[in-house]
N, C-alpha and C positions, 0 to 999 in steps of 0.2 A: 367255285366251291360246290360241294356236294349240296343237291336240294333231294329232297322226298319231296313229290306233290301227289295231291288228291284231284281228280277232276270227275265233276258229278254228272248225273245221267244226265240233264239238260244239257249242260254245255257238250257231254259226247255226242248229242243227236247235231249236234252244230258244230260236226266234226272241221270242215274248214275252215272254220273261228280256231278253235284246238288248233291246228297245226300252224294256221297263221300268229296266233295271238300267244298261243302260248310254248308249243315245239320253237318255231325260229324268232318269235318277236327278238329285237335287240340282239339276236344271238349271230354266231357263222361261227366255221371250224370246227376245233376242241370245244369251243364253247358250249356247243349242242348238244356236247356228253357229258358224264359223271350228274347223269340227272334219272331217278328215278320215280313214271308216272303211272299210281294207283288207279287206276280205272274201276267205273262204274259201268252197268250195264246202258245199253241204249235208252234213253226215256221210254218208260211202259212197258218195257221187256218185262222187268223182273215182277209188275202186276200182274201182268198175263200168265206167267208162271207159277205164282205162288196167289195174289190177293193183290186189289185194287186197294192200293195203300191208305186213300182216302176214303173213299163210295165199300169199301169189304166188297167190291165184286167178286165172285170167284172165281179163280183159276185153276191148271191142271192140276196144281195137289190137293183140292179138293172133290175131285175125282176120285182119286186115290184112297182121303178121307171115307167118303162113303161107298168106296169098293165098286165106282164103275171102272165101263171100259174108258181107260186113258190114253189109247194108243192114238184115237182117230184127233185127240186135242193137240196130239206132239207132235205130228203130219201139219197139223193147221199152224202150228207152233212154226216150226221148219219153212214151213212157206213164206210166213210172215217175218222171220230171219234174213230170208233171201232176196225177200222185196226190201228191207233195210239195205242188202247187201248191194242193191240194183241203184240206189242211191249215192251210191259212194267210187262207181266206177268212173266217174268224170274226175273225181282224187286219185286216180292209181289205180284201184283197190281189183285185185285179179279175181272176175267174177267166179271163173272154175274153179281156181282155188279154195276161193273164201266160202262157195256152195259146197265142196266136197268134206273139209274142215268141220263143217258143223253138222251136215250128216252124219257125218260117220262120228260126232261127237256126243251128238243125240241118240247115235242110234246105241254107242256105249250106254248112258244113261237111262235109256228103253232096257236093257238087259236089266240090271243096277234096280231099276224099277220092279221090273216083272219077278226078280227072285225076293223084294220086298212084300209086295202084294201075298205072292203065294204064301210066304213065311206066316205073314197078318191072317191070311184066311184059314190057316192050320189050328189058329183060336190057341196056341203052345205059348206065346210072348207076347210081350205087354204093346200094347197099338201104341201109346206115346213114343215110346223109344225108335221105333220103326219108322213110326209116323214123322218124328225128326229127322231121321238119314234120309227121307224122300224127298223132306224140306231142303235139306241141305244138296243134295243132289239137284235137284232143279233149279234152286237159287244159282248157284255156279253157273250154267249153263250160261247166263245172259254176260256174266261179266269175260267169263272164255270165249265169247263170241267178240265182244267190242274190243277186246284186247290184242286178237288176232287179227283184226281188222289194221286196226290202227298200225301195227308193225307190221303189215307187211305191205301200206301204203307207204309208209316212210322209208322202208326198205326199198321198196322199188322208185323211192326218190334219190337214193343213194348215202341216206345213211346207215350206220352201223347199228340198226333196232334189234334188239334182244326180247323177244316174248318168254317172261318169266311166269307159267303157268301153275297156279299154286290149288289149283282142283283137284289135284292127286289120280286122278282117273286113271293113268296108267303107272301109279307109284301104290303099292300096297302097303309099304312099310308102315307100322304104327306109329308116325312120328303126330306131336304134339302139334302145335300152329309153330310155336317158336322155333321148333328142331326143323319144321321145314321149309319157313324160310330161311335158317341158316345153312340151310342143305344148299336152298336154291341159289344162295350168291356165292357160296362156297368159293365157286370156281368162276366168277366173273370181275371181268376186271372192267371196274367202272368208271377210270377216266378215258376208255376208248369207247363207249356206247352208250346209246340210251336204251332203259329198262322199260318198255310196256308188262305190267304189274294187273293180274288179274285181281280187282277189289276183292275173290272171294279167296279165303285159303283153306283147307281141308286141314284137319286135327283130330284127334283122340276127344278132345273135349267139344266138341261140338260148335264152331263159334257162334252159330243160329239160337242156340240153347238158351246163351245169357243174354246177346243183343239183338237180334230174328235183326231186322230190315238194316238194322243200324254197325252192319257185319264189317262194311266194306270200307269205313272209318277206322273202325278197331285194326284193321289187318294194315291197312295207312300206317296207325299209332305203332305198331308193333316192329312195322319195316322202320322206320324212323328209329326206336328205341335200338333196335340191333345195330342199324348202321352210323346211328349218331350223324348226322345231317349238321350242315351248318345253318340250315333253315327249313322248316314242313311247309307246304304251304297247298292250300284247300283254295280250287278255283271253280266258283260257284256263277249262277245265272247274272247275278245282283251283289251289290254292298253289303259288308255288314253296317247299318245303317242306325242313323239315330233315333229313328222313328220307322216306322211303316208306311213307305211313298204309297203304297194304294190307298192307307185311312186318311194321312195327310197332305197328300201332292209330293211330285217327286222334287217342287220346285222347295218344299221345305222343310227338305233331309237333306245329310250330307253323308261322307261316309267317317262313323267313325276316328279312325286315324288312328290309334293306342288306345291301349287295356290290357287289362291281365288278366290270369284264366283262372281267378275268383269272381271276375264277371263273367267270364266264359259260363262258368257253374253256374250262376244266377240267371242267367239265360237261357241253359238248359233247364232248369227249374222251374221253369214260366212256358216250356216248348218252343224256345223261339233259337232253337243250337246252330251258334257257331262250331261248334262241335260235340259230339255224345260226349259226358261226362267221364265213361270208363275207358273212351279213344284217350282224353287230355290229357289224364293223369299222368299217363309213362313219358307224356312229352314235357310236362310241367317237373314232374322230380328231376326226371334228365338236364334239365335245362335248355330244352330244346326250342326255340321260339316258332312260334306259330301264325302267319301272315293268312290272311282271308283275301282274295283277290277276285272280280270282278273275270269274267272271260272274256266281255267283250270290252270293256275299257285297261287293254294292255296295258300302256302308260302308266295308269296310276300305280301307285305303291300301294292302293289297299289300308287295311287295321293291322297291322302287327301286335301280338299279344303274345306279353312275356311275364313272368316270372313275378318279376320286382318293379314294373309300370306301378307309377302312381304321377297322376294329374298335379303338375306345380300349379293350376289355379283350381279353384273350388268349379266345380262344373256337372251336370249331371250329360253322363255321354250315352245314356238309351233311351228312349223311354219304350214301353212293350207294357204284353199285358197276356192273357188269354180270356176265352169267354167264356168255355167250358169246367166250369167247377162248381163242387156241390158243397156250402156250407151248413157243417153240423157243430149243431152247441148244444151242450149237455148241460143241466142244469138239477141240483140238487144243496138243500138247505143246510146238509149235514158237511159239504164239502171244504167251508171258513176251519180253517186250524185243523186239519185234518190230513195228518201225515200219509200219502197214498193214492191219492183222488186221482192222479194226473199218470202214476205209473199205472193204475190200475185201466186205465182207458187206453193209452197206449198200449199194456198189453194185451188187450183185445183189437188193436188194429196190428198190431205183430203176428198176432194168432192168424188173422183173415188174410196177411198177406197185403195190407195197404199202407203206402206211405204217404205225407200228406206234404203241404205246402206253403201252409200259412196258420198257425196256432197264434189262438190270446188268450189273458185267462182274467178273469175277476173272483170275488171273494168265492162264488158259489158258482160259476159256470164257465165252462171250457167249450171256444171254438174252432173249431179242428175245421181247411178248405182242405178238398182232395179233387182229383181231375172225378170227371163225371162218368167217364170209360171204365174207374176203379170202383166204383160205389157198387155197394151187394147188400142188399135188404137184411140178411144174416147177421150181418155189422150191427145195424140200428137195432135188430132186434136182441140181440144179447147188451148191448149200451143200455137199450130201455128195462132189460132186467137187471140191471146194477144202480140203478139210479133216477131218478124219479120224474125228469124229462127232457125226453131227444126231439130237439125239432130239425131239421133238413130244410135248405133252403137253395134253389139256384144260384150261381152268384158269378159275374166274373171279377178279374183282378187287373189294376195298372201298377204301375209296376216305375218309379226311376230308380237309375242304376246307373253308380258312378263310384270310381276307384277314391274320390276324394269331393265327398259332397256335405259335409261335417260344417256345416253354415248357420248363422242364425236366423231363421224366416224361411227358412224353406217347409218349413212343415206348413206353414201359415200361407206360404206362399199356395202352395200347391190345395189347401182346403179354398182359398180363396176360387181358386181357376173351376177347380169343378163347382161350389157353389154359385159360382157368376150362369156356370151355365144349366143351374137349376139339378145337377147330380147330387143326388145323397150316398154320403158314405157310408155303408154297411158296416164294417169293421176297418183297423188300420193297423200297421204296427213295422215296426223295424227293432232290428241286433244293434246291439252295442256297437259294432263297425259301421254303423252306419253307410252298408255298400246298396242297401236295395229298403228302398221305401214303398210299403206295400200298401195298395187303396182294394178293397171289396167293393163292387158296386153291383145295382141291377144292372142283367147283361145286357137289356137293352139301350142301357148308357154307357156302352163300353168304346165304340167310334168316337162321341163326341166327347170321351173324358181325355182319349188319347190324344184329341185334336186340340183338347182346353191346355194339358199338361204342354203338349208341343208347342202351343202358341206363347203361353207363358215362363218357358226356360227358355223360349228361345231369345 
């Protein structure tokens, strides 16, 4: 059957897991083709490039940013490409080739750059817009490096590898993201080969614009949607798991096993993605099932997550949380029976551009959690001219989440758990579906509330 797969920048730096675990595990023959595999950049490739995804180090497009010289960062860039590349010669991988490849691919994107720059320094167009094509051009780079890698190791293993390069770099034509991956399989016939699929793809619209890091998901989502796949499937470092083995021990997680991707959503809601939200959607209308797999436990079958899963026993199958959130409650006396109170707040978080995560309301005060990355002093200070008092609070969230957890006692159950271990609840609240039970707490009780929750559903 036709698979789309995704493989993320860790498991690509543990390229010989990849082609053992997941190119030929269980496979031989034809079997090895009509498989098409999205790639990520190498691990830290694409920080060095753009931003230290965690720490905001900065990288070469930040050069760019404040109009220094970027040339000597893309030399240093290039070296450290090739020292990757020096890694990988004991799998195949043709050193001259794979050196020459990305020079000369750099050294396009050195052009691509420098007629950017100039344009930016001429003070005639606007620096955002520019400042995006740079983004964009630099991002590509990591994932056309790992992608030509990889095929032309399997190649010189003797299979039939196809490098479908979707960076446009020597393609001008205005095509959108969708027109050019239907460009690019046009003409491929996919039960005699396998596709190495560069995570990034070049478009009219920008695809950095609406998801920046989270690109090489969407362009997965999008190749799947066109080619309708009998199954996507995402092969990551680790489980999608029931808990977090680092806060609880690995010995008291399991992996999931089923879900649907209205927990998917809920999980992205909370930071903890099984997949970006705007990747799932084209796979969830389509009916595309979506498998999370493990890279170095080949064997397992992983979490499959579909459409129409729902748990035949009452069970909560997450538990998660984050720590990072800033709770605001507004509070005013005129707000009881008072048609407006709640639209009027929310359109001032419309205005600013912020979305939130967790709303409750009582007769006279509204509390709104939003990530702590979003928070802008602007916000509180228009809130506090409308209304009579904003307070702000750090907070984090726990979080269970289950397709089918609709029980008597679990609310009670779960106040008990963190009470036993002396956590107070800040706020709490759950939808009418009862798929994600929300707890606020101090963030400093945010490890032990997750280890109270785990110990007690389990």
């Amino acid at each position: 059957m036709l698979t789309v797969e995704k493989i993320g920048g860790t498991s690509m730096s543990a390229l010989q897991d990849v082609i053992e675990n997941i190119v030929y595990f269980g496979r031989s023959g034809d079997k090895l083709y009509n498989r098409v595999l999205v790639v990520s950049a190498f691990s830290g490739v694409t920080n060095m490039l753009l931003e230290d995804k965690k720490t905001g180090a900065p990288g070469v497009y930040h050069r760019i940013v404040k109009s220094e010289n970027f040339h000597d960062s893309l030399k240093e860039m290039v070296a450290k490409l090739k020292d990757i590349n020096k890694k990988y010669v004991e799998l195949g991988l043709e050193p001259g080739v794979a050196d020459s490849f990305i020079e000369q691919h750099v050294a396009k994107a050195q052009t691509y750059l420098e007629n950017l720059a100039n344009i930016l320094a001429s003070g005639y167009v606007s620096r955002e817009g520019i400042l995006q094509a740079a983004r964009e051009i630099l991002a590509s780079i990591g994932e056309t490096h790992s992608a030509f890698n990889l095929t032309n190791i399997l190649a010189r293993k003797g299979l039939n590898a196809r490098l479908v390069d979707l960076s446009g770099f020597d393609d001008q034509r205005p095509f959108t993201i969708d027109e050019r991956i239907k460009d690019a399989f046009s003409t491929i016939d996919l039960q005699s080969c396998i596709c190495i699929v560069t995570g990034y793809a070049k478009g009219t619209e920008g695809i950095m614009r609406e998801f920046d890091r989270g690109y090489s998901e969407v362009t997965f989502s999008k190749i799947a949607e066109i080619l309708k796949p009998q199954e996507a499937i995402i092969h990551k470092e680790y489980h999608l798991s029931t808990a977090d083995p680092a806060l609880v021990g690995v010995e008291n997680v399991k992996p999931v096993g089923y879900t649907n991707y209205d927990i998917a959503d809920q999980l992205a809601d909370v930071g903890m993605e099984a997949i970006h939200p705007k990747a799932s959607k084209p796979l969830e209308i389509n009916g595309i099932n979506l498998r999370i797999k493990n890279t170095f436990e080949p064997a397992h079958p992983g979490t499959l997550i579909t459409r129409e899963y729902v748990s035949d026993t009452k069970r909560v199958e997450v538990i998660t949380g984050m720590t990072k959130l800033v709770l605001i409650d507004v509070y005013d006396p005129l707000m009881v029976g008072n048609v407006g109170s709640d639209f009027q707040i929310m359109k001032l978080f419309h205005d600013h551009r912020i979305s939130y995560t967790f709303k409750t309301t009582s007769a006279n005060s509204i509390s709104i959690a939003i990530w702590e990355a979003d928070f802008k002093q602007e916000l509180i200070d228009d809130l506090k001219a409308a209304f009579e008092e904003v307070t702000v609070e750090p907070v984090a969230m726990v979080c269970l989440l289950g397709t089918n957890m609709d029980q008597p006692g679990l609310l009670a159950k779960s106040a008990a758990a963190l009470a036993a271990e002396n956590i107070n609840i800040v706020s709490a609240g759950f939808a009418l579906r009862k798929v994600n039970f929300q707890f606020l707490i101090a963030r400093e009780d945010f490890k032990g509330a997750i280890v109270a929750l785990n110990r007690a559903m389990g």
